[in-house]
N, C-alpha and C positions, 0 to 999 in steps of 0.2 A: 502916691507912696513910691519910695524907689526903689531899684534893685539892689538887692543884698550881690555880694561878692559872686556867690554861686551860679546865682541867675545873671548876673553878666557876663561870667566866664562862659557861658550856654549863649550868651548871647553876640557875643564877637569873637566866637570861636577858637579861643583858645583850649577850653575842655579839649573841644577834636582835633587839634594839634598835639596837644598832649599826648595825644588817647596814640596819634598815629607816628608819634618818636618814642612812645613804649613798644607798640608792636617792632617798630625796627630793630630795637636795641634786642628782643626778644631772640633776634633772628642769630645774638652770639652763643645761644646753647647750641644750635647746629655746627657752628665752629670750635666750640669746644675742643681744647688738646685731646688725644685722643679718638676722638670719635672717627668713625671710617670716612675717608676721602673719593671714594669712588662717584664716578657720575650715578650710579643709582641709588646708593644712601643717602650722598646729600640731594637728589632730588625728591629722595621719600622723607627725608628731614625738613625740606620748606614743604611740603604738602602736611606735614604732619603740625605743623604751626597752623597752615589755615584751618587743618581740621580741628586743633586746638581753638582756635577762634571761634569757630562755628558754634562748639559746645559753648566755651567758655558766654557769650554770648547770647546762649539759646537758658545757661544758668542764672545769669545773671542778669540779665536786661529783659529779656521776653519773660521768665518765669521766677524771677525772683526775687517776689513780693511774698513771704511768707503768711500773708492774709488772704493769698487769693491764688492756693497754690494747683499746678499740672503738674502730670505726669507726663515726663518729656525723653530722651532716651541721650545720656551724654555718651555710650559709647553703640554704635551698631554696626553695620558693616562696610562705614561710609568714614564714621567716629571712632578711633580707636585709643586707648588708654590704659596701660599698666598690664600689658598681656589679655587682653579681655577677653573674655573666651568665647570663642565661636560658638556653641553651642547655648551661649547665655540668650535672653531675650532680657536684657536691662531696660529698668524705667526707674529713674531720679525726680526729685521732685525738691525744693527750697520749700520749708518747715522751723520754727521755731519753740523752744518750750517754755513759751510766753502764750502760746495757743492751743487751743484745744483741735484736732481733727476726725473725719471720719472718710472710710475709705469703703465703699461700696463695692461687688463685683458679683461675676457668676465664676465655678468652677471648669477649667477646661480640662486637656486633654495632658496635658505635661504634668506628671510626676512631681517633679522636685522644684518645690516653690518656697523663697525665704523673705521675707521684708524685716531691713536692719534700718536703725535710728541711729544717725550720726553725728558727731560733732567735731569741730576744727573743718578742715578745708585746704584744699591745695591754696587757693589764694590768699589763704590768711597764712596760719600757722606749718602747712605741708603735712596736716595727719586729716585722718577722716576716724575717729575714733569711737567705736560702739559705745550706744547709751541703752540698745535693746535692742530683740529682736524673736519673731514670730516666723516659727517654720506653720510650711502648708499644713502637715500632718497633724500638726495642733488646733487649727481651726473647725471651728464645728459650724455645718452650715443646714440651712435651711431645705426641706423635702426639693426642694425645684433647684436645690444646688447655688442657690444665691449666698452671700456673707454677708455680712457689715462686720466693721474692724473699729473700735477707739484709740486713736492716736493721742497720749497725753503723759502727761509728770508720775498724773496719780491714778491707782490701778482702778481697773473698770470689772463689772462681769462679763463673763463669758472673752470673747474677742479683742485680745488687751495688746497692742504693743507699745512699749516701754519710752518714755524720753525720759530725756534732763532736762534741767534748765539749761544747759549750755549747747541743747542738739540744734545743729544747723539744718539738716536736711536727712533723708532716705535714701534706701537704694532696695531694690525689688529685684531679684534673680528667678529666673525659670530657667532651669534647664532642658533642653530640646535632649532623647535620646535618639529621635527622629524626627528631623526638620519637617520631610515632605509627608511624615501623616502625624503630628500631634498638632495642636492650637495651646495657645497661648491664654490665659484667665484675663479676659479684659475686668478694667479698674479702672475706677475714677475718684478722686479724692477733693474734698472739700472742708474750709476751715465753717466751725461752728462759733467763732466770737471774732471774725474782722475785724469791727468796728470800727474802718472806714471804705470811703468810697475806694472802687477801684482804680486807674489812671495814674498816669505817669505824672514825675513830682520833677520839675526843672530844678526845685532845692538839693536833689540826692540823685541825678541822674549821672551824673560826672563820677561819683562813685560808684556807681555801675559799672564804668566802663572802667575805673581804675582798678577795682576787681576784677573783671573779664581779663587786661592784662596781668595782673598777679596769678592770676589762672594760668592763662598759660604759659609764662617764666615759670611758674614753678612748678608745674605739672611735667614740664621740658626738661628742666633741670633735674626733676628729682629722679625718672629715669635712668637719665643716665647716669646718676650718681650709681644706681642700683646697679647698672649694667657694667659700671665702675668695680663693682664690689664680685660681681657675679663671673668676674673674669679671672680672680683668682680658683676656681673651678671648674676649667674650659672643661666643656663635652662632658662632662660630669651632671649628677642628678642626685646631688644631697637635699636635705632639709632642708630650707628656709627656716630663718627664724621667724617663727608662727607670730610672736607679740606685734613684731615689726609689720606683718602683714596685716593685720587684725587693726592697727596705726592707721594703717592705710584703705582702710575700707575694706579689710576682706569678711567673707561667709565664713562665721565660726564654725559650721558645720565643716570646713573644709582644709584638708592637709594640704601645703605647698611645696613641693618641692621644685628651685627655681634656676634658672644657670643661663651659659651663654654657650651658645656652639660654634665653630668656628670645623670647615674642613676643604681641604683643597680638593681640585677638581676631579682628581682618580680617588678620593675617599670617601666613605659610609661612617654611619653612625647606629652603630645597636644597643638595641634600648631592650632590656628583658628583667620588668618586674620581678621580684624573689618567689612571689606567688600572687594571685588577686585575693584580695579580702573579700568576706560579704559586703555589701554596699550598693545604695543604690545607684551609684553613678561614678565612674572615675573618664579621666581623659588625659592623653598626651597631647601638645599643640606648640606649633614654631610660630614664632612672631620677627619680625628684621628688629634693627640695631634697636630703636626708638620702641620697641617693646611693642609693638602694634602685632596683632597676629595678621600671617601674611592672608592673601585676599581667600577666605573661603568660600566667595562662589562660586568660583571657576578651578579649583587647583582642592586639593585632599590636605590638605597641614595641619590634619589633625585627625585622630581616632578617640572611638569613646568604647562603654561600655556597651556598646549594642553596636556599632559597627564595625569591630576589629571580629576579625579572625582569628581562633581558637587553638593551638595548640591539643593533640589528641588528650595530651592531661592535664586539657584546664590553661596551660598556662602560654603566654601570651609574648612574641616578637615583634618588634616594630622597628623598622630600619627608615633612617633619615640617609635621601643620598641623590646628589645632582639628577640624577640617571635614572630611567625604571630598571632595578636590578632583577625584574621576570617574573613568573607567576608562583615562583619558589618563596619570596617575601608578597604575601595579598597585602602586609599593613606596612604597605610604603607611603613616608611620608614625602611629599614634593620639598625644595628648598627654591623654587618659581626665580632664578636665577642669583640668587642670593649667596654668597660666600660665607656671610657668620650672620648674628642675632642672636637671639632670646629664646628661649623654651621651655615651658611649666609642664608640670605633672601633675595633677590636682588626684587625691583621696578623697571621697566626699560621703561623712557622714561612717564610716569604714569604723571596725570592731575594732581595726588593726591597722598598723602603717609601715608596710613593709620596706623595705629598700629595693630603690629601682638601680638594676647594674648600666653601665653603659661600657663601650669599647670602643673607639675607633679602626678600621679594618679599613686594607685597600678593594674599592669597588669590584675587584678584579674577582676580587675572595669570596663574595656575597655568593654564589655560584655554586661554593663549594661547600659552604658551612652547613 
């Protein structure tokens, strides 16, 4: 029998030729008009491509057989994507609503838990668009704290979350309000009608990879379009428009407020909520150009509700600024050498969504205010 077209391009290596004058071409969203020139951007802009790769790779080639699906993490603190939030503990997974699944776990220690069903894709069409989704506090679980969950079109008792026929894939948030003493709800998911063997297919494998690169061109590109958009608003902390977020994969539980800061080396940046709402979570967090937040194991670039500092009435200061500006601002955020970037504001779940103010001030003045 002979080889069809696919399996010869696999087999005298044109797929991986291909595969590796996408990835280079990839490399003109880091040159993009516009985007900052300095040796640290564009060296966090090619890093930010491998790490692109890595995910895109880790979706699409190692787990992205939707018959035989993991949960895998595309962004963590290595992986970063679209502002992700440091306090998130992400787990994705490749899903179709052609199949049935179910998702097993025990309950931990973390509060705020969401699993959404998605459809579209950065590598296809650039949306990640809700088809459903299942907050923790809705789950009802078993005396010993165990779940089971049905993943499908059509609804289930008890433990239901939602797809379409068009859902590609999920995404799982847990929010940390304490890294170093909560845990995390381990989870495992498994499809219930496969029907076929597991194994990699030489006829669809080259689409994989043509995928993995559409990932990340377009995950690259679409940033910065945002970051594009996000500039007419320097230092500013308005609304995002929620659809567009919600397009893009976000937690309907959660209000975005999104922008771009920019400050020279004698300036701050203060950031003072109107007031805090009830809710069980909110956070401010800086990310550099490429939306990635900056590295939170080592540096503070971000505060939540449980580890800022209080104002004696409730209400809440947070100053961004080169410099420590002293023990007079506790919710200082670092900028870990960075002159501008990214920064969200997340509401989460909140009664109400206040307006966050900002100002830029010379560092000089933090002192005095």
């Amino acid at each position: 029998m002979g080889r069809s077209e696919a399996e010869q391009r696999i087999v005298d290596g044109r797929a991986w030729s291909d595969f590796c004058d996408g990835l280079k071409a990839a490399g003109e969203t880091v040159l993009r008009a516009g985007t900052p020139a300095t040796p640290l951007d564009r060296a966090e802009g090619w890093r930010y491509l491998t790490r692109l790769l890595r995910a895109g790779l880790e979706a699409q080639v190692e787990f992205g057989d939707p018959r035989y699906p993991g949960l895998y993490q595309l962004s963590n603190e290595t992986k970063k994507i679209g502002n992700d939030n440091p306090d998130s503990h992400y787990l994705n997974t490749t899903i179709s609503g052609s199949h049935e699944y179910r998702i097993t776990g025990r309950r931990g220690t973390i509060r705020y838990v969401t699993l959404g069903t998605k459809a579209g894709g950065y590598d296809s069409d650039g949306d990640m668009r809700p088809t459903g989704q299942l907050d923790g506090d809705d789950i009802e679980f078993e005396p010993d704290g165990s779940f089971e969950i049905r993943v499908s079109c059509e609804p289930q008792p008890r433990n239901w979350l939602p797809m379409q026929p068009g859902t590609t894939q999920m995404v799982i948030r847990q929010n940390y309000l304490d890294r170093e003493k909560e845990e995390p709800w381990p989870m495992r998911i498994e499809c219930l009608d496969p029907g076929a063997p597991d194994g990699i297919d030489p006829e669809t494998f080259e689409q994989s990879l043509r995928r993995t690169i559409s990932f990340v061109t377009g995950t690259a590109n679409k940033f910065v379009d945002w970051m594009e958009r996000y500039s007419a608003h320097l230092n500013e902390l308005p609304a995002d428009d929620q659809a567009e977020c919600q397009r893009a994969g976000g937690d309907a539980n959660i209000f975005y407020l999104q922008s771009y800061w920019r400050l020279e080396p004698d300036e701050a940046l203060v950031v003072e909520p109107a007031r805090i709402p009830r809710c069980p979570y909110w956070n401010l967090q800086l990310s550099n150009y490429w939306m990635e937040s900056l590295d939170h194991r080592h540096h503070r670039i971000h505060v939540n509700k449980h580890t800022a500092q209080y104002e004696p009435d409730g209400s809440v200061r947070i100053v961004i600024a080169h410099d420590d500006p002293g023990a007079r601002w506790p919710n200082w955020l670092e900028t870990t050498g960075h002159r501008e970037g990214g920064m969200l504001f997340r509401w989460v779940h909140a009664d109400e969504h206040p307006p966050v103010h900002t100002r830029v001030v010379k560092h000089a003045e933090l002192a005095s205010l």
